[in-house]
C-alpha positions in Angstrom: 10.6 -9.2 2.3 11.4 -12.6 1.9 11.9 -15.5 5.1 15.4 -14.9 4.3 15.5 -10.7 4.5 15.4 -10.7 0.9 13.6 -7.4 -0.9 14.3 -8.1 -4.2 16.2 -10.2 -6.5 20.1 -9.6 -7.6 18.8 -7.7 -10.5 16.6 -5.2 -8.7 13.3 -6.6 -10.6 10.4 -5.4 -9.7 8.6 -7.0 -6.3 5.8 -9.6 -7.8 6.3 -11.9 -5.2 4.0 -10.6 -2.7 0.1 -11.0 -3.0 -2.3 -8.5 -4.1 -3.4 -7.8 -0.2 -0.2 -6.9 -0.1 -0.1 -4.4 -2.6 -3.7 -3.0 -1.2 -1.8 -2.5 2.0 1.4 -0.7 0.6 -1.4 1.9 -0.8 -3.3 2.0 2.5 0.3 3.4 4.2 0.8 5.4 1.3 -2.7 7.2 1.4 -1.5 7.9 4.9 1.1 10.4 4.1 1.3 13.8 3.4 4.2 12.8 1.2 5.2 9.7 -0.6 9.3 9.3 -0.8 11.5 7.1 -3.3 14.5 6.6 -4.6 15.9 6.9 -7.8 16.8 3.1 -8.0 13.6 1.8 -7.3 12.0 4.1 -9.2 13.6 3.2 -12.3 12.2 -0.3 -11.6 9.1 -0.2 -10.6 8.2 2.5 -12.8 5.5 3.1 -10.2 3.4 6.3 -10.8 3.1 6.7 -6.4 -0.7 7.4 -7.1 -4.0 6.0 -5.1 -6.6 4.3 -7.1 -9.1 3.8 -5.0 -11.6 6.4 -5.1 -12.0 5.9 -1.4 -8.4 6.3 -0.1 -8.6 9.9 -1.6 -12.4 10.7 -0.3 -10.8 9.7 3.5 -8.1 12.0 2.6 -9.8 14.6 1.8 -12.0 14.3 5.5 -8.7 14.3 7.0 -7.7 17.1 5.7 -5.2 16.4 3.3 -5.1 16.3 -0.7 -6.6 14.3 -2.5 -2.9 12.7 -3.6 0.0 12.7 -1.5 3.0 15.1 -2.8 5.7 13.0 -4.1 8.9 12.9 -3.8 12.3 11.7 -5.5 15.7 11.3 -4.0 19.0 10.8 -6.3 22.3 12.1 -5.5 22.9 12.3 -8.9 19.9 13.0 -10.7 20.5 10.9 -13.7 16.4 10.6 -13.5 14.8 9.0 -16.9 12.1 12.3 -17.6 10.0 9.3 -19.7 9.0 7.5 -16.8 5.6 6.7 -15.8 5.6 9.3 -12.9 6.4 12.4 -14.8 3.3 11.3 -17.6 0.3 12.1 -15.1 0.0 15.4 -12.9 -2.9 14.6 -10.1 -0.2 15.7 -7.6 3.2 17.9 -7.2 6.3 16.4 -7.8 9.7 17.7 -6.2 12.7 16.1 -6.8 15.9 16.6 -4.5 19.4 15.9 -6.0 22.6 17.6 -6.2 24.2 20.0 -8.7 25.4 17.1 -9.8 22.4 15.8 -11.9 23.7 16.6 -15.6 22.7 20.2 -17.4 20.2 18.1 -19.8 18.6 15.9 -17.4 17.9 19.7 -15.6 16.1 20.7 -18.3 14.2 18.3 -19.1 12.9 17.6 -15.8 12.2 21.2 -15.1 9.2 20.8 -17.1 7.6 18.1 -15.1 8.5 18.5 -11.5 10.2 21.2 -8.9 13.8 20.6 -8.5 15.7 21.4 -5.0 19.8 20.9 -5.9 22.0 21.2 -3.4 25.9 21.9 -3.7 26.7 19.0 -1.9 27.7 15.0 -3.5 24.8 13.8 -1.0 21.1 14.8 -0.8 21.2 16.1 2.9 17.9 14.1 4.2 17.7 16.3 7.5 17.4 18.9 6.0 14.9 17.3 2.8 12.6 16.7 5.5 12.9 20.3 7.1 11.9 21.9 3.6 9.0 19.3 3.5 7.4 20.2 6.3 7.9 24.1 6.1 8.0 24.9 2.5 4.9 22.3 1.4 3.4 21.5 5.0 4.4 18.1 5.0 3.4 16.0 8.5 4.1 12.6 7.4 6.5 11.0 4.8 5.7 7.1 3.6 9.0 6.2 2.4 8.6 3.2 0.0 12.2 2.9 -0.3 14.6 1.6 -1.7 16.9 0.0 0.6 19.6 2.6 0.2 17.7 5.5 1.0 16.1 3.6 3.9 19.2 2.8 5.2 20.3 6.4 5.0 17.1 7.4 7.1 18.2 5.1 9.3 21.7 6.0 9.9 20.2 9.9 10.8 17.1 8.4 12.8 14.9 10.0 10.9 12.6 6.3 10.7 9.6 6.4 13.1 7.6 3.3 12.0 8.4 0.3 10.3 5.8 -1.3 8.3 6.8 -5.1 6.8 5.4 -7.8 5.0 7.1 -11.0 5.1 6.4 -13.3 2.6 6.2 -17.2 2.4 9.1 -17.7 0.1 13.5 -17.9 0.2 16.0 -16.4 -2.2 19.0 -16.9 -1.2 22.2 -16.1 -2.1 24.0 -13.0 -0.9 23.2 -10.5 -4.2 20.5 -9.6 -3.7 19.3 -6.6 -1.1 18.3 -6.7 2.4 16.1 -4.7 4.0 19.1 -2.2 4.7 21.0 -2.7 1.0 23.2 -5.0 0.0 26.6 -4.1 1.6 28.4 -5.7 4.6 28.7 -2.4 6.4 26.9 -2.5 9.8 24.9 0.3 10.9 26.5 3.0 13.3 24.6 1.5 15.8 21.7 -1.5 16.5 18.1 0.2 16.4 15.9 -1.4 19.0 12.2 -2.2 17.3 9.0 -2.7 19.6 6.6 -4.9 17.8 3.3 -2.5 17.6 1.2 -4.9 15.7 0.8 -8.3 13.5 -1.8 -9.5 11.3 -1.5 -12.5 9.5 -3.7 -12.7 6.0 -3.0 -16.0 4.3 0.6 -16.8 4.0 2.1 -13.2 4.9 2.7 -11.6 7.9 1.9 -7.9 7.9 4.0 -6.5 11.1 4.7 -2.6 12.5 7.3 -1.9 14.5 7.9 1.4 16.5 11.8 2.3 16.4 13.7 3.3 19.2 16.7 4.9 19.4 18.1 5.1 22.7 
């Protein structure tokens, strides 16, 4: 995020205003997780295929245990999700999407070809119980959620947030359009979430920070 809290711009562009050690370490957290979560929002524009590159990432995956690619994972309440994006052209790992019966008959079928849907009969994605079918039904230990802000405010709201890792970059937005950390509305959270500061490493101009959340 920005000095000022900022995670994107008012139009949701993509996020090019972090270095490239920055990007290196978004796909270090990722290779971490069983699971990689987004959005539909954020999705849409990053286009972002939620793969690892890096030959090695995978190897150290594979000693730990894990597959060679995290499982990943889309949230929309309404599953208007574009079947042409870049995720759905490469298969080197499972994707599952969960929406509502909501998300329109021809957006069903087209994405039944190119990932598992879970649709609920509810207007929301229930994320308690997302998680709960993660970890039983595909053995899922540990979710990197790489947003966006809405979802990780609904995460919040339930608890469901262990760790916080944040990069703050050297530069200031302003203006009140675009999206904090926790989305763009006025609404407060149900209640304050105390953060203990776990580590911080500065590499050039950015701060890299992880916070451990507390809820009580």
């Amino acid at each position: 995020m920005t000095l000022d809290g900022k995670i994107t711009t008012r139009s949701f562009s993509p996020v090019d205003f972090t270095s490239r050690e920055d990007k290196k370490h978004l796909l270090r957290q990722r290779s971490l997780g069983d699971a990689v979560l987004i959005g539909r929002s954020t999705l849409t524009h990053d286009n972002v295929r939620l793969g690892l590159p890096d030959p090695k990432m995978r190897a150290e995956r594979e000693a730990r245990g894990q597959t060679p690619w995290p499982l990943r994972v889309i949230v929309s309440n309404e599953g208007r999700i574009d079947p042409a994006l870049n995720i759905f052209q490469t298969d080197f790992s499972k994707i599952v999407i969960f929406s509502t019966t909501r998300m329109p008959r021809k957006y069903q079928v087209a994405l039944r070809e190119k990932a598992t849907l879970r649709l609920s009969v509810s207007e929301h994605v229930d994320l308690t119980r997302m998680l709960q079918q993660l970890q039983s039904e595909y053995g899922v230990r540990r979710v990197a959620c790489e947003g966006g802000a809405e979802l990780f405010r609904g995460l919040l709201e339930l608890q469901l947030i262990d760790q916080l890792n944040l990069t703050i970059a050297p530069y200031i937005f302003g203006g009140k359009g675009a999206p904090t950390l926790t989305g763009s509305g006025t609404r407060f959270l149900p209640a304050s979430v105390r953060c203990s500061l776990e580590e911080m490493v500065v590499r050039g101009e950015e701060c890299f920070v992880t916070y451990r959340l507390r809820y009580r």
